[in-house]
C-alpha positions, 0 to 999 in steps of 0.5 A, a space after each residue: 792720258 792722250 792717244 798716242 801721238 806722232 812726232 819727227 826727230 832725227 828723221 824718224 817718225 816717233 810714237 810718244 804719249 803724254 800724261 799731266 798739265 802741259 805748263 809743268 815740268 817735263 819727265 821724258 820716259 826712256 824705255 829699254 831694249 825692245 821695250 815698247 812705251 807701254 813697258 813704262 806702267 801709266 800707275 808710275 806715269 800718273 803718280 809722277 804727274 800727281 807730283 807735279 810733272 808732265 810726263 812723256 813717253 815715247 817708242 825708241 826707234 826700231 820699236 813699237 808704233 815707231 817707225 822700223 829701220 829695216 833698210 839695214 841688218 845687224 850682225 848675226 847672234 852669235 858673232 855679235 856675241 862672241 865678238 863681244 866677249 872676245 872684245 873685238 870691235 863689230 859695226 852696228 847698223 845704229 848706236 846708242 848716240 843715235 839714239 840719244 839724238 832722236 831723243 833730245 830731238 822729241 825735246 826740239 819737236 815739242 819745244 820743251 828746252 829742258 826736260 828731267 829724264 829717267 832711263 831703264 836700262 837700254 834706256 838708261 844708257 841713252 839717258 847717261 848719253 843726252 845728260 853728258 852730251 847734251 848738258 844744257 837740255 837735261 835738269 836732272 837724271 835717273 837711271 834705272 837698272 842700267 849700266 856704265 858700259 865698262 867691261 864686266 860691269 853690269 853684264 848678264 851671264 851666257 845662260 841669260 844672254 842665251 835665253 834673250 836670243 832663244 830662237 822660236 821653233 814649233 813647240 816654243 813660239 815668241 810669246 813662249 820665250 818672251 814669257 819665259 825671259 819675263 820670268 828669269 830676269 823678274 824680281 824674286 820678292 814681287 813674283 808674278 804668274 805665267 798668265 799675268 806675264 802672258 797678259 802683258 807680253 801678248 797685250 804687246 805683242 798685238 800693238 807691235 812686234 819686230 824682232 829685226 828691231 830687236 837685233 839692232 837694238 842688242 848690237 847698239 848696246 853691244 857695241 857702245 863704248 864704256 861711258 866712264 868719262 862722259 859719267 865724270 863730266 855730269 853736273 846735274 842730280 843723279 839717282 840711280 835705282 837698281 834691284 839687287 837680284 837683276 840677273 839681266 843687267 847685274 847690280 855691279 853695273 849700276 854700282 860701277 855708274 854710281 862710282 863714276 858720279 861722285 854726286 850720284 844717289 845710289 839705291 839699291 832694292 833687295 828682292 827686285 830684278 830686272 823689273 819695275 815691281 808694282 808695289 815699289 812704283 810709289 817709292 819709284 815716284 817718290 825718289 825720282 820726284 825728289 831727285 827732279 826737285 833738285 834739279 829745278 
């Protein structure tokens, strides 16, 4: 692995690092919300690269050592909230196609023509994007416990979405609820303890925190159109992971993408949540490497 390196795209300064031979085929990582580029564990990086694959990952913008947008503001919580269940239309200081162009702009400022992507959640959402917009620089796609965008579909209830927007106060800091969030959205069958998650969020914490970021990533995703018809127009190998006790992004959402692309390899994995268990990290590799085979 390299120290993370700089980059321009779409504007923005992006943070990014690198793993693997630079003459193999490109893994481009996309993290989710407000998931720095560590959130992609180096294990299932370097077991991608043993593979055969260079692999990249990189901070989305508003996130990480990237650069912020913090000239503009989201709209608050609760009316984001409650305009979405309601299903009345909000404006967002930025979309997710935005950021599906700072995405393929990493691609443009590396000069890497065609890359594999793999997305988790927020991050699968923009993969969907940069696969069905821009279909001549993306040879496969794998989408990890993420969603269509179709009302209903993959949609956490008000007792998660309330926990993910818990404000801090003198008793509970934003480790706390970040430890505390880690915990509800978790996979039931690969438990970790309160100080191993502590370990982690607080590691992430020290290398960047913006919670104004935060906000402006939930109203991206908030405010994102359902992607049904731009998932029918895919032509290239499609995988799609999810666990079936996901709280966060329920598995009816990687149902429902699956059902829009009738190529689509749909595997499930009972006892994972809304993350990446360590002990499935091999199998991760292993079916993200056969699906980018296919793409070749």
């Amino acid at each position: 692995m390299e120290s993370t390196k700089f980059l321009q795209s779409n504007g923005i300064r992006i943070a990014y690092e690198e793993f693997g031979n630079a003459d193999d085929p490109v893994i481009l990582l996309v993290a989710g919300l407000y998931n720095q580029l560590v959130r992609w564990p180096v294990e299932l990086c370097e077991l991608l690269v043993a593979r055969g694959f260079r692999v990249i990952r990189f901070d989305n913008r508003d996130i990480g050592l990237t650069d912020k947008m913090d000239g503009v503001k989201a709209p608050g919580i609760l009316r984001l909230m409650l305009r979405y269940y309601l299903g009345i239309p909000v404006s967002a200081p930025y979309s997710l196609s935005d950021m599906a162009a700072d995405t393929v702009g990493i691609l443009d400022a590396l000069e890497i023509p065609q890359a594999h992507i793999v997305g988790m959640s927020m991050g699968g959402m923009i993969s969907q994007l940069v696969t069905g917009l821009y279909p001549d620089r993306i040879l496969s796609l794998t989408s990890i416990m993420s969603t269509s965008g179709e009302w209903g579909k993959g949609v956490a209830s008000l007792k998660v979405s309330r926990q993910m927007t818990r404000p801090t106060s003198k008793d509970r800091t934003a480790l706390d609820n970040a430890v505390d969030t880690w915990q509800m959205i978790g996979s039931p069958a690969y438990p970790m303890t309160d100080g191993a998650v502590r370990a982690l969020v607080k590691a992430e914490h020290k290398r960047s925190s913006n919670p104004a970021g935060y906000m402006r990533q939930i109203a991206a995703i908030r405010t994102a159109p359902s992607r049904s018809r731009l998932l029918k127009t895919i032509k290239v190998p499609v995988l799609i992971i999810h666990g079936e006790q996901d709280v966060l992004v329920p598995v009816s959402g990687g149902i429902d993408t699956a059902r829009h692309i009738e190529h689509a390899e749909l595997r499930l994995f009972d006892g994972m949540g809304h993350t990446l268990p360590q002990a499935l990290l091999p199998t991760f590799a292993e079916l993200i490497a056969k699906n980018c085979i296919k793409g070749h």
